[in-house]
mmCIF entry with sequence, helices, sheets and N, C-alpha, C, O atoms, coordinates in Angstrom:
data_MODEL
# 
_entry.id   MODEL 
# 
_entity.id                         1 
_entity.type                       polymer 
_entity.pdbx_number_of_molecules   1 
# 
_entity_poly.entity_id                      1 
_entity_poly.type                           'polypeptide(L)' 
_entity_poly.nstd_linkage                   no 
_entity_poly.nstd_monomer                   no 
_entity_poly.pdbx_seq_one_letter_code       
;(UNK)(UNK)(UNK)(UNK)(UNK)(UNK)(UNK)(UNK)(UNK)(UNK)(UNK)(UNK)(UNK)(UNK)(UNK)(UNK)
(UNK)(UNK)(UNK)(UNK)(UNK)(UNK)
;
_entity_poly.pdbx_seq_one_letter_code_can   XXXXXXXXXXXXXXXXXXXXXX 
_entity_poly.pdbx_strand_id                 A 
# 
loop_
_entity_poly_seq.entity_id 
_entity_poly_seq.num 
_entity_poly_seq.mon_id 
_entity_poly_seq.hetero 
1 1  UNK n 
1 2  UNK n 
1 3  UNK n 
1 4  UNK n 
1 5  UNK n 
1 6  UNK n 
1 7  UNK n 
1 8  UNK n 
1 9  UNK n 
1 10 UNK n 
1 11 UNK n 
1 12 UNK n 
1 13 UNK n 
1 14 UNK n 
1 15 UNK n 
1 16 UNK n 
1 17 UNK n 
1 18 UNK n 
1 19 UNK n 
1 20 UNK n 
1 21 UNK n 
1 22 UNK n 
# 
_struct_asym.id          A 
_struct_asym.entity_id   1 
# 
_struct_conf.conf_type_id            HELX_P 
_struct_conf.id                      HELX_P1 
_struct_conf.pdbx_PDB_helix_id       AA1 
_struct_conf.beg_label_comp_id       UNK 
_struct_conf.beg_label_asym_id       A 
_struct_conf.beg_label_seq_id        2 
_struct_conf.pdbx_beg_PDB_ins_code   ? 
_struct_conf.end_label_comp_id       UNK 
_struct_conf.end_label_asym_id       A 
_struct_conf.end_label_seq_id        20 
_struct_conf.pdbx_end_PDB_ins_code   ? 
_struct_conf.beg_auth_comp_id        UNK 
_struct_conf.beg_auth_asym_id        A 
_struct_conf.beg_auth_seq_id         2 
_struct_conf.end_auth_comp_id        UNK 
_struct_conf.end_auth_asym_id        A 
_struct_conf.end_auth_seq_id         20 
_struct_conf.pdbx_PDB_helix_class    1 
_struct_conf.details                 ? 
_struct_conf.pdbx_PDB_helix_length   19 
# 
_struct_conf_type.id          HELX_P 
_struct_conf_type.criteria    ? 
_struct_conf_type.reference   ? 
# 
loop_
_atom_site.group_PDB 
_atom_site.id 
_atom_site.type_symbol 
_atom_site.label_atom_id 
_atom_site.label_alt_id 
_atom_site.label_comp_id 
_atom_site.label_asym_id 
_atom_site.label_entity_id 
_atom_site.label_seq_id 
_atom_site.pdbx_PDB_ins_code 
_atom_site.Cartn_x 
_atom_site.Cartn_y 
_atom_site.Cartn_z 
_atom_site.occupancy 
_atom_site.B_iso_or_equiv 
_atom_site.pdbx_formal_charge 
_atom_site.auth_seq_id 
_atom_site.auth_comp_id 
_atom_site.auth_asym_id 
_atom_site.auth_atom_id 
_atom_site.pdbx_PDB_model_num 
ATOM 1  N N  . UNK A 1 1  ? -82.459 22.672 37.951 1.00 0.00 ? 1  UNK A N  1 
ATOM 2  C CA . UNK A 1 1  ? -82.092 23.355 39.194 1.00 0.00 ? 1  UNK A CA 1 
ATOM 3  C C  . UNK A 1 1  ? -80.798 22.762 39.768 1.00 0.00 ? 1  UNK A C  1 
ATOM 4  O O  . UNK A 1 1  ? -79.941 23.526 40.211 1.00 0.00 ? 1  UNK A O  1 
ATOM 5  N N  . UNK A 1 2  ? -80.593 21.242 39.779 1.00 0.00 ? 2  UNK A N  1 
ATOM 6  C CA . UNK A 1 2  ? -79.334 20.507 40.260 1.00 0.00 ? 2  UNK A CA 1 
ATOM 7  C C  . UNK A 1 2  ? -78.171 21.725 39.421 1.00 0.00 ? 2  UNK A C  1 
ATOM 8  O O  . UNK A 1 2  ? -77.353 22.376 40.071 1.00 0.00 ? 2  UNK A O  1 
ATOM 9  N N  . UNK A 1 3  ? -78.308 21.825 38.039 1.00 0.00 ? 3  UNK A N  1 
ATOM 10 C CA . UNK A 1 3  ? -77.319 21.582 37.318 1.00 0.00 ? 3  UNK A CA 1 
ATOM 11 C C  . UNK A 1 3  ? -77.384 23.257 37.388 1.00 0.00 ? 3  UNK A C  1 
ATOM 12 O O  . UNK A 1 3  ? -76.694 23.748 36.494 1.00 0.00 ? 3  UNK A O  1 
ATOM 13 N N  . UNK A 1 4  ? -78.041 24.241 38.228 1.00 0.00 ? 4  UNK A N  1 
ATOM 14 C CA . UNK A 1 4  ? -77.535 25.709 38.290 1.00 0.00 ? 4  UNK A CA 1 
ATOM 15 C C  . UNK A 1 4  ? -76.823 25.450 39.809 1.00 0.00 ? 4  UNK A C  1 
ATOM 16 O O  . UNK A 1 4  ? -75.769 26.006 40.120 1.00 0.00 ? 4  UNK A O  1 
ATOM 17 N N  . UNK A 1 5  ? -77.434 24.677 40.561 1.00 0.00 ? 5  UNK A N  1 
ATOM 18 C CA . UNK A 1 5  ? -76.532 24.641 41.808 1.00 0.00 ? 5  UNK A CA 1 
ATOM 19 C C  . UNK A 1 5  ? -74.935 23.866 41.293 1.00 0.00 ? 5  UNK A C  1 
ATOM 20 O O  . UNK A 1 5  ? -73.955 24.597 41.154 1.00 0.00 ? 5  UNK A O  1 
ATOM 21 N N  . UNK A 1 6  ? -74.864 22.884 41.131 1.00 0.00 ? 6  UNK A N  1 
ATOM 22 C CA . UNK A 1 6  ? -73.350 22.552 40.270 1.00 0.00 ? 6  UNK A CA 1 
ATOM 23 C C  . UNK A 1 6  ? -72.474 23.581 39.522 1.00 0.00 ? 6  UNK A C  1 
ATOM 24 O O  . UNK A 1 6  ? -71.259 23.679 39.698 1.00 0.00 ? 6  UNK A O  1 
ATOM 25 N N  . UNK A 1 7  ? -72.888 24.013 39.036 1.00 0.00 ? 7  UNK A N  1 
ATOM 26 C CA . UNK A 1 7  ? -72.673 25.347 38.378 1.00 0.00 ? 7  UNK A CA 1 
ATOM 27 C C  . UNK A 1 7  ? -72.295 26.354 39.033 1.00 0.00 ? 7  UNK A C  1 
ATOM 28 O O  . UNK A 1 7  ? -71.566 27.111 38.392 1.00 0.00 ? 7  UNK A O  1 
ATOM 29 N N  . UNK A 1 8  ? -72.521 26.649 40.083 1.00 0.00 ? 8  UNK A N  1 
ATOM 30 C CA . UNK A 1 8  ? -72.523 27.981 40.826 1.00 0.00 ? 8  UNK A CA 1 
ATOM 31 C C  . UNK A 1 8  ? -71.239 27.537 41.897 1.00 0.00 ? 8  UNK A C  1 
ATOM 32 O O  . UNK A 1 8  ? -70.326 28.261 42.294 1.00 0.00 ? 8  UNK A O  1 
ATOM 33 N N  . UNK A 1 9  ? -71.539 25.874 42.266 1.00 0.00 ? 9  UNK A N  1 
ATOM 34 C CA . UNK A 1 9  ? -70.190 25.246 43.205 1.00 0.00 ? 9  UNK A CA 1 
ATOM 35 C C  . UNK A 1 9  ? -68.879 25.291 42.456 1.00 0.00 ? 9  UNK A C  1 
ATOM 36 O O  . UNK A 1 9  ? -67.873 25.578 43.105 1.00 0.00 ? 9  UNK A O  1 
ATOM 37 N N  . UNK A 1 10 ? -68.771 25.027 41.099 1.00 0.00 ? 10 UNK A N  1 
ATOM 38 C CA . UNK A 1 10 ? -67.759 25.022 39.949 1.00 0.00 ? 10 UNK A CA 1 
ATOM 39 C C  . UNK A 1 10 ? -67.228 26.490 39.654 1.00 0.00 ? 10 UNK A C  1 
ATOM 40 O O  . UNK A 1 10 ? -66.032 26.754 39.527 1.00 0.00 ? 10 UNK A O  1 
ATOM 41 N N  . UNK A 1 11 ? -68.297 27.444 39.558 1.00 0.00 ? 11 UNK A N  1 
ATOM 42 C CA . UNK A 1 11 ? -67.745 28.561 39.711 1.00 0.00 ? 11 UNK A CA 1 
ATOM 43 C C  . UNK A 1 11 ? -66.714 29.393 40.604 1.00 0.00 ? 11 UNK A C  1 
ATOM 44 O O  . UNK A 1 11 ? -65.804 30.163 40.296 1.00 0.00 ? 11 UNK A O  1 
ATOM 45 N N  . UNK A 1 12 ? -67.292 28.864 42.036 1.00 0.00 ? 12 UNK A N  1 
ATOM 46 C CA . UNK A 1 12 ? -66.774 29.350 43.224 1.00 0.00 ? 12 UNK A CA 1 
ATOM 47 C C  . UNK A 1 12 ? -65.555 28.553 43.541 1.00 0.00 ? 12 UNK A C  1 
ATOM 48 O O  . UNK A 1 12 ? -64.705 29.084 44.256 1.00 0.00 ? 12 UNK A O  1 
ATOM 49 N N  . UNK A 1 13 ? -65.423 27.717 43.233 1.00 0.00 ? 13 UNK A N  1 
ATOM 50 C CA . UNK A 1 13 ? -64.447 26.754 42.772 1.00 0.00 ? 13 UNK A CA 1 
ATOM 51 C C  . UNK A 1 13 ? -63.224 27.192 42.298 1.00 0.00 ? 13 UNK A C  1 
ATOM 52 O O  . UNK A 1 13 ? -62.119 27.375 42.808 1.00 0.00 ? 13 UNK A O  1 
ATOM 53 N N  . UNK A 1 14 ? -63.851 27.353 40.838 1.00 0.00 ? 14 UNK A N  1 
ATOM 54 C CA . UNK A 1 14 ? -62.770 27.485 39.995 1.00 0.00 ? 14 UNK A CA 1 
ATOM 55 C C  . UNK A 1 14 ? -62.209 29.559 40.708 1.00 0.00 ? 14 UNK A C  1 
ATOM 56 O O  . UNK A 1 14 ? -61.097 30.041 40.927 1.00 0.00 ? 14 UNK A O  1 
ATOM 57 N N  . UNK A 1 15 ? -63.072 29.926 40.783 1.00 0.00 ? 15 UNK A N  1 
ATOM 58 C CA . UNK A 1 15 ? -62.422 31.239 41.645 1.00 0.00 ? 15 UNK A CA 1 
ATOM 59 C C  . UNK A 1 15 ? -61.750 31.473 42.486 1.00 0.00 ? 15 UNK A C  1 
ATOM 60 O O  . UNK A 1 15 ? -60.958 32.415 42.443 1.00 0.00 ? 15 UNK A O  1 
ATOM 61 N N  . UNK A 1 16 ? -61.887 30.602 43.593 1.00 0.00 ? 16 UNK A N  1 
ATOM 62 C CA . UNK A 1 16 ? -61.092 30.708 44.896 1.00 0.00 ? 16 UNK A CA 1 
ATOM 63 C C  . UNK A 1 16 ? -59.511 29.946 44.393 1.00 0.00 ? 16 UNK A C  1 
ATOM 64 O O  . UNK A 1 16 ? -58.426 29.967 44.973 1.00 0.00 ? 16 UNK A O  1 
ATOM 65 N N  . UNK A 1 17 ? -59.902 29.318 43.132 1.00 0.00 ? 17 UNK A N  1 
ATOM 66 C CA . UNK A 1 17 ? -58.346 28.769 42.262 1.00 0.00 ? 17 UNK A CA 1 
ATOM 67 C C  . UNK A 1 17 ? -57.550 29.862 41.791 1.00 0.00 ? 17 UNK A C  1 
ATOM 68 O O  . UNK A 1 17 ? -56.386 30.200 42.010 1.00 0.00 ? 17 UNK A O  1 
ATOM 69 N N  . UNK A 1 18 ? -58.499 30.342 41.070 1.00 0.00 ? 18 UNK A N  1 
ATOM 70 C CA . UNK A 1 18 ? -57.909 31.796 40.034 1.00 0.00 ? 18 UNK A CA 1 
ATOM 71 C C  . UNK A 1 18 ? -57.090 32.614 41.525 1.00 0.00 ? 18 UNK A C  1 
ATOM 72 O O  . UNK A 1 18 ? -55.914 32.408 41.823 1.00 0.00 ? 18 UNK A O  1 
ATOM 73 N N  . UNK A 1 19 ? -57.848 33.362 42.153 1.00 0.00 ? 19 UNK A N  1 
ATOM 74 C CA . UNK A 1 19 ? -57.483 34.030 43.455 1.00 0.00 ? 19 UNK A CA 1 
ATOM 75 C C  . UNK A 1 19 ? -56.194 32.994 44.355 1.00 0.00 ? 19 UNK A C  1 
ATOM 76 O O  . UNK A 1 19 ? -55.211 33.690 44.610 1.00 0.00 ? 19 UNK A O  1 
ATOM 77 N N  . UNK A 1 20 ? -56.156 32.606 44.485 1.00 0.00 ? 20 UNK A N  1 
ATOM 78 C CA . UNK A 1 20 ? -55.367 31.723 44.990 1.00 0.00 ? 20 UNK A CA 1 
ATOM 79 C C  . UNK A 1 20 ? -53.933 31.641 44.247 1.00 0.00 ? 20 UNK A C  1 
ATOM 80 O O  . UNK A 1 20 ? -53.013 31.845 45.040 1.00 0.00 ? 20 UNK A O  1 
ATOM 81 N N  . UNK A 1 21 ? -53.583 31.432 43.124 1.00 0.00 ? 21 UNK A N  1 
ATOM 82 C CA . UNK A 1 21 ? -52.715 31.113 42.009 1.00 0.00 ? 21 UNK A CA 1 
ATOM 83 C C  . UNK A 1 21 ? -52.367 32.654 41.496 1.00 0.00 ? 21 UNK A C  1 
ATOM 84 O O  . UNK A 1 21 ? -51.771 32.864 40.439 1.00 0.00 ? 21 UNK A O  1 
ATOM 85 N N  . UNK A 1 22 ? -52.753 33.547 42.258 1.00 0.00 ? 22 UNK A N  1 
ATOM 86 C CA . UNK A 1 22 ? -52.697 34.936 41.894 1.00 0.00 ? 22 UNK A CA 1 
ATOM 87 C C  . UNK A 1 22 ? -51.402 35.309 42.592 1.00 0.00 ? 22 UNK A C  1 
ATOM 88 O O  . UNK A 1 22 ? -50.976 36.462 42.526 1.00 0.00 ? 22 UNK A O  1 
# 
């Protein structure tokens, strides 16, 4: 369960990067 919540923070993460750098 830790490691789907980590996962989901890394995602949103790495997205608001992608979007950002756009």
């Amino acid at each position: 369960m830790e490691q789907s919540v980590i996962g989901q923070a890394q995602q949103k993460f790495g997205l608001d990067i992608y979007v950002d750098s756009q």
